[in-house]
N, C-alpha and C positions, 0 to 999 in steps of 0.2 A: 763227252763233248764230241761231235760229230766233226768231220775236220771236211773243209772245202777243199774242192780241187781246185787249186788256182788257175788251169788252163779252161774249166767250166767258165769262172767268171769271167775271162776275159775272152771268150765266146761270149758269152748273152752280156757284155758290155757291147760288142759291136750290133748290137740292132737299136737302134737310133733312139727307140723310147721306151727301152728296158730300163726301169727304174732299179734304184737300190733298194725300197721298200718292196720292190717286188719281188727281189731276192732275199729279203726275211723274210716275206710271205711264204715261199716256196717250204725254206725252213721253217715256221713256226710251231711248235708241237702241236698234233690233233691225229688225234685216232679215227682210223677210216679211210673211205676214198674220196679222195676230192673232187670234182667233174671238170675240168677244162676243154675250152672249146677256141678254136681258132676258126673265124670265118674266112672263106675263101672266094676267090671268082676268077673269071678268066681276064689273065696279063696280070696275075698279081704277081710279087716277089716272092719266090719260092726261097730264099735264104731265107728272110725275116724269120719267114710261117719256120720254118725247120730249125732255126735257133732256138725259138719260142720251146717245140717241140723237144728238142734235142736238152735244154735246161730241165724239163718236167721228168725225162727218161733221166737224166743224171742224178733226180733227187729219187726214183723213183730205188735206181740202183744205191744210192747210200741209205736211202730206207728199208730195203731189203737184207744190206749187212748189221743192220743197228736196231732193236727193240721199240724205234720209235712209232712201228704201223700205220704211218702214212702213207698213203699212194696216191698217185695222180693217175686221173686215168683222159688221157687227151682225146678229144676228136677234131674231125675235119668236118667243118660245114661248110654249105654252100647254097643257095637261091634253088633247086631244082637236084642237087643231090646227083651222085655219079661224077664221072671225069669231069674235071679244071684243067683246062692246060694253063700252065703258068707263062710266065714274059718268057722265060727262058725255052720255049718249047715242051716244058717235063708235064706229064701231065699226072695230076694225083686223084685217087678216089676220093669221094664225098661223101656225108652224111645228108638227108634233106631236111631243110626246115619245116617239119611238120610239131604238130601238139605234144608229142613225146620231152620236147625241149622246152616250153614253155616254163615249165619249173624255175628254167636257168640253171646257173650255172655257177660254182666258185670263181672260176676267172673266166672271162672272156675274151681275145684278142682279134682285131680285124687289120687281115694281112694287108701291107701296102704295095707300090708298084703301078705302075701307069694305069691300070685295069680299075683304079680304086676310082677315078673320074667319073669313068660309066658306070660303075656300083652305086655310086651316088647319087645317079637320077633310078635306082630298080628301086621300085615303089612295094615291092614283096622285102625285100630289105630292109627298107625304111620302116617301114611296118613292123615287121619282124623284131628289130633292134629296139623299139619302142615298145614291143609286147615283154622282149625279157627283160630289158634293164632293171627293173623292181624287181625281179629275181635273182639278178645276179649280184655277187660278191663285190666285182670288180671289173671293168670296162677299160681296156687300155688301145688303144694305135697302133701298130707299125707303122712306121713314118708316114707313108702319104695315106695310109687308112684313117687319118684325120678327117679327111675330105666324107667318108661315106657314116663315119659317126659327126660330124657339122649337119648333114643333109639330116638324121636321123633326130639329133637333140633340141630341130626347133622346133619350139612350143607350139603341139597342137594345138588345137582351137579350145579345148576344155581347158588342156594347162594356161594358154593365155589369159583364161576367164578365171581362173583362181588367183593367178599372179596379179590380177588387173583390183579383186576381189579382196587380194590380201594388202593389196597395195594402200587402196583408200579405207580402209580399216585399221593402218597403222596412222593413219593422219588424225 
């Protein structure tokens, strides 16, 4: 049995929509690497993104002491890739949104923080976010990065036309 470090949990308890499911997730048994991706942009909250982070490096290291061969392997994304300055000034490297990521990803997080308002109208995002979701495993928030997955999850015009499609086909 794998034993949790209680001070872990009660880090990635303070980011606001760190679920508990997503702390067995982290745990769950699977051979291999997992891909996680944290989106980024400028004026976002550099805590959130770095608990997120800081939770995948702490399974990464109890996976490393224990037979179980899971690893995460985290990145940093961004609209245009390279430096993000964060709210706080700090500014981090980025991966960019190109074709390489489309696959997706086992989880996904988009980081929150005042910055996530204007992320919510960048139309390469929106895009973006609606290209991987069918890829990915899992799509979570950090607190106000609600706002740039709301912008992202309305229904295109196609999705509108299947939902309208399936609608009067269940009458």
């Amino acid at each position: 049995m794998v034993k949790v470090n209680p001070f872990l949990v009660r880090i990635a308890m303070t980011c606001a929509n760190l679920e508990s499911a997503m702390l067995r997730w982290v745990h769950a048994p699977n051979k291999g690497m997992r891909r996680i991706a944290i989106l980024m942009f400028n004026d976002c909250s550099l805590q959130g993104a770095g608990v997120v982070a800081e939770v995948f490096q702490a399974a990464n290291e109890l996976a490393s002491s224990s037979a179980s061969g899971c690893s995460y392997d985290v990145c940093f994304l961004s609209a245009d890739g390279g430096m993000v300055t964060s709210s706080s000034a700090l500014r981090v490297w980025t991966d960019g949104l190109d074709a390489r990521h489309y696959s997706g990803f086992d989880a996904l997080y988009v980081a929150g923080g005042k910055g996530a308002i204007a992320a919510a109208r960048d139309e390469r995002l929106i895009a973006w976010l609606r290209r991987v979701r069918h890829n990915t495993g899992m799509i979570r928030p950090i607190a106000e990065g609600r706002a740039l997955l709301d912008a992202a999850y309305v229904p295109d015009a196609q999705e509108s036309q299947a939902l309208q499609e399936s609608s009067k086909a269940s009458r």
